[in-house]
LUMFI-449145 format. One line per field, with one value per residue (C-alpha): residue in three letters; x, y, z. Coordinates in nm, 3 decimals. Layout:
# residues N
r = [Ala	...] $
u = [X	...] $
v = [Y	...] $
w = [Z	...] $
END
This chain:
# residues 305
r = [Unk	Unk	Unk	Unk	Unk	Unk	Unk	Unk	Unk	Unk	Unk	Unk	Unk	Unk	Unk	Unk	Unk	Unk	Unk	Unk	Unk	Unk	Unk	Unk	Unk	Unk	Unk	Unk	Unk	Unk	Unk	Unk	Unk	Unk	Unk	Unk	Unk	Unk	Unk	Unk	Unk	Unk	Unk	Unk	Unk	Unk	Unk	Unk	Unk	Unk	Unk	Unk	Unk	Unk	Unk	Unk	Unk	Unk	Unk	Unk	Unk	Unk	Unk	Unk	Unk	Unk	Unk	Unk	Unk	Unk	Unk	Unk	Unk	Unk	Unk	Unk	Unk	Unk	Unk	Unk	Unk	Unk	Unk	Unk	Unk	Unk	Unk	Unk	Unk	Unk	Unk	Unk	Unk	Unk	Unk	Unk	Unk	Unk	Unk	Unk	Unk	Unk	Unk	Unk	Unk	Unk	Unk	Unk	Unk	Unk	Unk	Unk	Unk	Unk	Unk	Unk	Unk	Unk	Unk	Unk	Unk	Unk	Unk	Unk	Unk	Unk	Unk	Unk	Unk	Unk	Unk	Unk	Unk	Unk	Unk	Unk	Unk	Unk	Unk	Unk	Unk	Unk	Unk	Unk	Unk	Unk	Unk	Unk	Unk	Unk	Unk	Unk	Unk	Unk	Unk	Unk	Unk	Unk	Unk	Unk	Unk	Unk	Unk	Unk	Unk	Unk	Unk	Unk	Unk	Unk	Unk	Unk	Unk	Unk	Unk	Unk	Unk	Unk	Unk	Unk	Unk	Unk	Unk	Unk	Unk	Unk	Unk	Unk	Unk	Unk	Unk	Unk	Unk	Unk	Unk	Unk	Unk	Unk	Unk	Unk	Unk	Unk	Unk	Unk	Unk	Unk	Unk	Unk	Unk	Unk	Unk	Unk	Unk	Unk	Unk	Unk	Unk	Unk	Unk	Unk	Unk	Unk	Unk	Unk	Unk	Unk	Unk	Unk	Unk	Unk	Unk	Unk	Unk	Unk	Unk	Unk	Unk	Unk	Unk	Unk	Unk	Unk	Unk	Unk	Unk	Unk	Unk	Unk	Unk	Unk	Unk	Unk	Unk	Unk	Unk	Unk	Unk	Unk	Unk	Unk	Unk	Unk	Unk	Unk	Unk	Unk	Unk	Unk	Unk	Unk	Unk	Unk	Unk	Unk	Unk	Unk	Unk	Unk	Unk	Unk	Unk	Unk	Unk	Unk	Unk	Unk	Unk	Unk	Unk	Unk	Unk	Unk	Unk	Unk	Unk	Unk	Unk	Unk	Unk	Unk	Unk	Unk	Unk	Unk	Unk] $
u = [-0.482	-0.313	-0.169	0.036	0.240	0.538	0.683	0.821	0.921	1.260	1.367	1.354	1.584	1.800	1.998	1.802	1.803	2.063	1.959	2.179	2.020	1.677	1.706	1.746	2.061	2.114	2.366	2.675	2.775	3.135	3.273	2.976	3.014	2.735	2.827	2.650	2.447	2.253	2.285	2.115	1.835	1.851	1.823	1.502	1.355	1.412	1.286	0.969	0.983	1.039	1.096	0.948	1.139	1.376	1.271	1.490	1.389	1.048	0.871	1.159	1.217	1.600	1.794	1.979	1.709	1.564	1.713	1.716	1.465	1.226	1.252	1.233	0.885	0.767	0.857	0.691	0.337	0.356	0.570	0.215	0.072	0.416	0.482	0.849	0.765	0.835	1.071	1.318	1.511	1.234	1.179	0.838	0.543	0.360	0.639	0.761	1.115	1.431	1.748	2.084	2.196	2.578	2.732	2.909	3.199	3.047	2.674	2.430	2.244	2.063	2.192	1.906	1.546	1.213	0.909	0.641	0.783	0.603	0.728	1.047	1.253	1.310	1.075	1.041	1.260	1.640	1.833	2.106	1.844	1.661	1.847	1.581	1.265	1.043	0.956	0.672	0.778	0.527	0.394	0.208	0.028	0.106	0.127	0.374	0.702	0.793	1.164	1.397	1.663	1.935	2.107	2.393	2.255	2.145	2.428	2.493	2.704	2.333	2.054	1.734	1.463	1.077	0.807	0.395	0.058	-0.087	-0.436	-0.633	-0.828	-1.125	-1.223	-1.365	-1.194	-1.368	-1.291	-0.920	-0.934	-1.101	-0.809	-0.537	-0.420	-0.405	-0.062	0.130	-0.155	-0.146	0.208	0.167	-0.010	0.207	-0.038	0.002	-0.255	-0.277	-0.566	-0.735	-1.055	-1.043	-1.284	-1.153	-0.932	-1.239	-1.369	-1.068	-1.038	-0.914	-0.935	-0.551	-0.468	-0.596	-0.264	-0.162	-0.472	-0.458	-0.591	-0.748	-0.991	-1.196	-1.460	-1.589	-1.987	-1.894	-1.660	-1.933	-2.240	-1.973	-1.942	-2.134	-2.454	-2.355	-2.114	-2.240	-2.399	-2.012	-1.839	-2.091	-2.038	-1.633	-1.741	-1.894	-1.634	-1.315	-1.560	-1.606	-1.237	-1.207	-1.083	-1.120	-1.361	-1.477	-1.714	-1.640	-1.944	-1.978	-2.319	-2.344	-2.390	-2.675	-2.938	-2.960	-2.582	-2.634	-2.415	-2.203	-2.432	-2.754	-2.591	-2.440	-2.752	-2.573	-2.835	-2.703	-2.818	-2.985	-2.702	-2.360	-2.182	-2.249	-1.988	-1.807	-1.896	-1.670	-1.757	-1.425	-1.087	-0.956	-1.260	-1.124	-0.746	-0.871	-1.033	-0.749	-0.526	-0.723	-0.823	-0.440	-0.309	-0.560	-0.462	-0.115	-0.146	-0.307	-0.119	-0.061	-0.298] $
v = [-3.185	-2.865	-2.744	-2.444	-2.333	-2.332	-2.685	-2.605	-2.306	-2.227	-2.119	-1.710	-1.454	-1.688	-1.504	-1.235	-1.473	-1.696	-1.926	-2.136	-2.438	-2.312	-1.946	-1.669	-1.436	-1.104	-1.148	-0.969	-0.830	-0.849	-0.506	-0.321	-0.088	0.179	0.520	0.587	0.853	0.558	0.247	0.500	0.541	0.196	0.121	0.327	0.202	-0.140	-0.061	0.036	0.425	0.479	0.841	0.952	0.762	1.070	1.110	1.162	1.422	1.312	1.140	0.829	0.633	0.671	0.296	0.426	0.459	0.074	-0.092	-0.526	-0.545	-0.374	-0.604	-0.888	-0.788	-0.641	-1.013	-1.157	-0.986	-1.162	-1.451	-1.718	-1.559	-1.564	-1.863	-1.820	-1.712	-1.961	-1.650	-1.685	-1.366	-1.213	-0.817	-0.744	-0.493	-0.636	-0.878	-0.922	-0.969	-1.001	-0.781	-0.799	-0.461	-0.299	-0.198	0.131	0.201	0.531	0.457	0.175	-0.028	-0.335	-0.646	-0.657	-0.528	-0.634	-0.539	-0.490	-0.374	-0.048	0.003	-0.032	0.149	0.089	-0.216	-0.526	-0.757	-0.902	-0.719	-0.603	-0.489	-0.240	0.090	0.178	0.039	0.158	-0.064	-0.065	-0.168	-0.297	-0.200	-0.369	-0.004	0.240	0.310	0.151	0.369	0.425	0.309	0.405	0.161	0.242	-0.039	-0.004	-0.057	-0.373	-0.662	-0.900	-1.155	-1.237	-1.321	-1.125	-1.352	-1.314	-1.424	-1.390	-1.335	-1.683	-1.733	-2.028	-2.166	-2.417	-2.534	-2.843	-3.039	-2.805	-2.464	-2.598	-2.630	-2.220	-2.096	-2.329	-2.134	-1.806	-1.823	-1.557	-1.331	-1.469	-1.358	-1.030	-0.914	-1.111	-1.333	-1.756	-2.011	-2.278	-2.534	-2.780	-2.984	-3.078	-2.980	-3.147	-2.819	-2.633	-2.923	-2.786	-2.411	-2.309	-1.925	-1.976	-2.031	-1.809	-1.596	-1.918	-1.921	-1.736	-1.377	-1.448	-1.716	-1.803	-2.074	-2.226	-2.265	-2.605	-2.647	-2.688	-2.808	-3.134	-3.168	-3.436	-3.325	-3.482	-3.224	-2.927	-2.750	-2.785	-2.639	-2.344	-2.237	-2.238	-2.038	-1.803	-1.833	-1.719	-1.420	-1.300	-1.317	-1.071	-1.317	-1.205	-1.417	-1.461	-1.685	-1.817	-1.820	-1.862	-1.692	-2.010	-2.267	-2.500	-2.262	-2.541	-2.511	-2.166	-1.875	-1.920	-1.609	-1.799	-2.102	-1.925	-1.689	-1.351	-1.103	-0.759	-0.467	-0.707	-0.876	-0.766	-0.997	-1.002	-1.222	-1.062	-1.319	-1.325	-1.456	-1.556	-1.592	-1.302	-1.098	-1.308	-1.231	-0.851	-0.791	-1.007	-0.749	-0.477	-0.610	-0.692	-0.329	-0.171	-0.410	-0.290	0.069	0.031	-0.098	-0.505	-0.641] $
w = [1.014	0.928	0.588	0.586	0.277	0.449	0.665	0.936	1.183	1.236	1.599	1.631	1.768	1.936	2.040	2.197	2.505	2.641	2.930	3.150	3.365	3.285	3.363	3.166	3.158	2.973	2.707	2.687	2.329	2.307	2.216	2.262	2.579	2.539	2.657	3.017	2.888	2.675	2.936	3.184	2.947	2.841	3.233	3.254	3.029	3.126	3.503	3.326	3.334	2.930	2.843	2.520	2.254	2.043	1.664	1.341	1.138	0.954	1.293	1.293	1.569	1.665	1.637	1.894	2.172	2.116	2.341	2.337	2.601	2.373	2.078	2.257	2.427	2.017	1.918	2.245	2.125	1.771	1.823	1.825	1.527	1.281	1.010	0.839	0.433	0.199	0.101	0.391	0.273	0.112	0.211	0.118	0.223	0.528	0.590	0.949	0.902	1.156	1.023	1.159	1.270	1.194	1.502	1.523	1.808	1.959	1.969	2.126	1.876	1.939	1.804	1.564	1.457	1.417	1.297	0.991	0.625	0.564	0.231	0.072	-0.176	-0.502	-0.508	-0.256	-0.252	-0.164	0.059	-0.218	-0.419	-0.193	-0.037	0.211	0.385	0.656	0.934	1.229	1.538	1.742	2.065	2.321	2.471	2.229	1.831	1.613	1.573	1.295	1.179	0.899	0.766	0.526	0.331	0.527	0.844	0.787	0.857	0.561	0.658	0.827	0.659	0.707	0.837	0.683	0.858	0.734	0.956	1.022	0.874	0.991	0.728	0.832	0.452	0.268	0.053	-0.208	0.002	-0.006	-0.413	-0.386	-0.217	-0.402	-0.705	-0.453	-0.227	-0.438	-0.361	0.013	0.035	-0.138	0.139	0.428	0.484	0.550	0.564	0.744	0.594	0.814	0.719	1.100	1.408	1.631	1.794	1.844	2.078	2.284	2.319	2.646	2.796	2.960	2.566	2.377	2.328	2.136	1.900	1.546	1.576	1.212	1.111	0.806	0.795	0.505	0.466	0.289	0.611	0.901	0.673	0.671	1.076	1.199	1.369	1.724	1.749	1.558	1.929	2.068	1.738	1.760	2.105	2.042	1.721	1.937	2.208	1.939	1.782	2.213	2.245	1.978	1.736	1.346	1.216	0.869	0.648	0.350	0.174	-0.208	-0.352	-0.620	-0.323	-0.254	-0.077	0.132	0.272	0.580	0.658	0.953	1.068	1.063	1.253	1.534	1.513	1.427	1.283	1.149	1.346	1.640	1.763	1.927	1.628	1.307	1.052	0.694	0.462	0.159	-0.150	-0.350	-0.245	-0.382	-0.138	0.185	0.060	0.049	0.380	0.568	0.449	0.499	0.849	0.918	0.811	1.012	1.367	1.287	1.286	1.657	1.996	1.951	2.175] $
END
């Protein structure tokens, strides 16, 4: 059983795609007709053979030279591992959000943006309230480009859509008490758990999913000492299986407990220095709150993979 802070996921982007018996269709934005200057780039880049996106002064990504295809595929790398913020409108730093884009007669836009809040100016927070914001849009094979939005180019008879990182949590019923008074940090740092006490998902892990399992996992100590032994072999070979797929896993592991309760290190038989693996074990919450972010920050200055 899984406990996230927020209840439920709200469709996204719809409508980036419209689809008619089944198949997709390209949508067609009434009053928008690009110049042919920009649908023939727009067409290149679609076809596969992207020129070198143009840059505003100060290493910006041009709004102008996105074109829908694009955001689509930058929401298609990070649409398994986004929960909607108990914030819906919420602009914050390390927030994925969704923003409605103005539409101006003589140049191309897409219909709307997405991507990771850099930093925003004067302070995080509602849309009225900030006058500019950076934002990383994500790539699947190359950096993040960087993205500069002005108040005004953000639509707002639309509201802006925030989303967090999804952090799977596999925790006691004493882990779960830990982490409890911590969300407001979790959010700070665009982070969402989800809470299970469960094992029975990692009896189950399949290579054809693993784009649909969380990039970011941390296991409680207290967690797998309380698996039942007839199926502690299985839970540590899909341990081992998630940290071979690249997976971010970490262990939860409290210096005050029972000597008698191991580090997920000495069950799945990770030694540091003489093995390819070895585990971060943080201590508190506030440790595993830090190196998520730190761990999250640094995955998002790299290609999305």
């Amino acid at each position: 059983m899984f406990h996230s802070v927020v209840l439920s996921r709200s469709p996204f982007l719809p409508w980036f795609l419209e689809r008619d018996n089944g198949e997709s269709k390209k949508a067609h934005w009434l009053g928008q007709k690009p110049s042919s200057s920009n649908q023939e780039e727009r067409n290149q880049m679609e076809g596969g053979n992207r020129p070198t996106p143009p840059s505003e002064p100060g290493g910006y990504r041009d709004l102008a030279s996105i074109p829908l295809s694009e955001v689509q595929e930058a929401y298609g790398f990070l649409e398994n591992q986004l929960l909607p913020s108990p914030l819906p409108a919420w602009i914050g730093t390390n927030m994925f959000c969704v923003f409605d884009l103005r539409q101006k007669a003589d140049e191309y836009r897409p219909p709307a943006i997405f991507g990771r809040v850099r930093t925003c100016h004067p302070s995080d927070g509602y849309l009225h309230n900030i006058q500019v914001l950076e934002l990383l849009f994500p790539h699947r094979d190359r950096t993040p480009d960087i993205l500069l939005l002005r108040n005004e180019d953000i639509d707002p008879s639309r509201p802006v859509r925030s989303y967090g990182l999804r952090v799977r949590f596999l925790a006691s019923p004493e882990e779960l008490e830990d982490f409890k008074p911590h969300e407001r940090q979790f959010l700070e740092q665009g982070l969402i758990p989800e809470f299970s006490t469960e094992f029975i998902d990692l009896l189950h892990l399949r290579e054809p999913d693993r784009g649909t399992y969380p990039w970011f996992y941390v296991v409680g100590s207290r967690w797998f000492a309380s698996i039942p032994e007839s199926v502690k072999p299985e839970i540590r070979e899909s341990l081992k299986k998630l940290v071979g797929w690249n997976t971010q896993v970490f262990n939860y592991h409290p210096r005050s407990l029972d000597p008698a309760i191991r580090t997920l290190n000495w069950e799945l038989e990770f030694s540091y220095n003489f093995t390819e693996h070895f585990l971060i074990a943080p201590e508190t919450p506030m440790d595993a709150i830090r190196i998520l972010a730190s761990r999250a920050s640094q995955m998002f200055q790299k290609p999305t993979t």
